[in-house]
N, C-alpha and C positions, 0 to 999 in steps of 0.2 A: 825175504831179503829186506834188508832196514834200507831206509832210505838214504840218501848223501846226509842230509838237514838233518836227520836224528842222530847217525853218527856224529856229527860235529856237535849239536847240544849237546849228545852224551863228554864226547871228551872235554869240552866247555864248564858241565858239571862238575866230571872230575876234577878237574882244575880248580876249580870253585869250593869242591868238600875240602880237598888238602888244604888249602889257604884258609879256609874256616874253621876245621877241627883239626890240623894238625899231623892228620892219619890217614893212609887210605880208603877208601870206600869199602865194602865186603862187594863179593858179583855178586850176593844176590839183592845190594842194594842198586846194584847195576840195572839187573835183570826187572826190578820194580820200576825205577826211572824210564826206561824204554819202553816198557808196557804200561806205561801212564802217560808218557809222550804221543806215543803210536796207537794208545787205543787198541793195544793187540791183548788179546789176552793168554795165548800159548804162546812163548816163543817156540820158534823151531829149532833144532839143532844147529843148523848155520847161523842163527841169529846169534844162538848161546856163545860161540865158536868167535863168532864176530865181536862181540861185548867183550870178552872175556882178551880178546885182543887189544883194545881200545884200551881198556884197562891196563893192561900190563905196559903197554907201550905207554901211555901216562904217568904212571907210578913207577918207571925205570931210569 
């Protein structure tokens, strides 16, 4: 399970690519950002499940 802090870095991020390039991020540059945040190197399915919300909910 990701932590509070990483999900908000992440949606922070996102925030941050749009504003920068214009374009959404791909999940799997999601999926790389969190697992270079967290030091994880598998995410789990919930994890995925989790990002892949963050993302969308950002990008809508």
């Amino acid at each position: 399970m990701l932590s509070t802090k990483i999900t908000y870095e992440l949606a922070d991020w996102i925030r941050e690519w749009i504003k920068s390039r214009d374009e959404s991020p791909s999940i799997e540059n999601c999926f790389k950002f969190v697992e270079w945040k967290s030091k994880i190197n598998v995410l789990t399915e919930s994890d995925k499940l989790q990002i892949e919300a963050i993302l969308i909910y950002e990008t809508s």
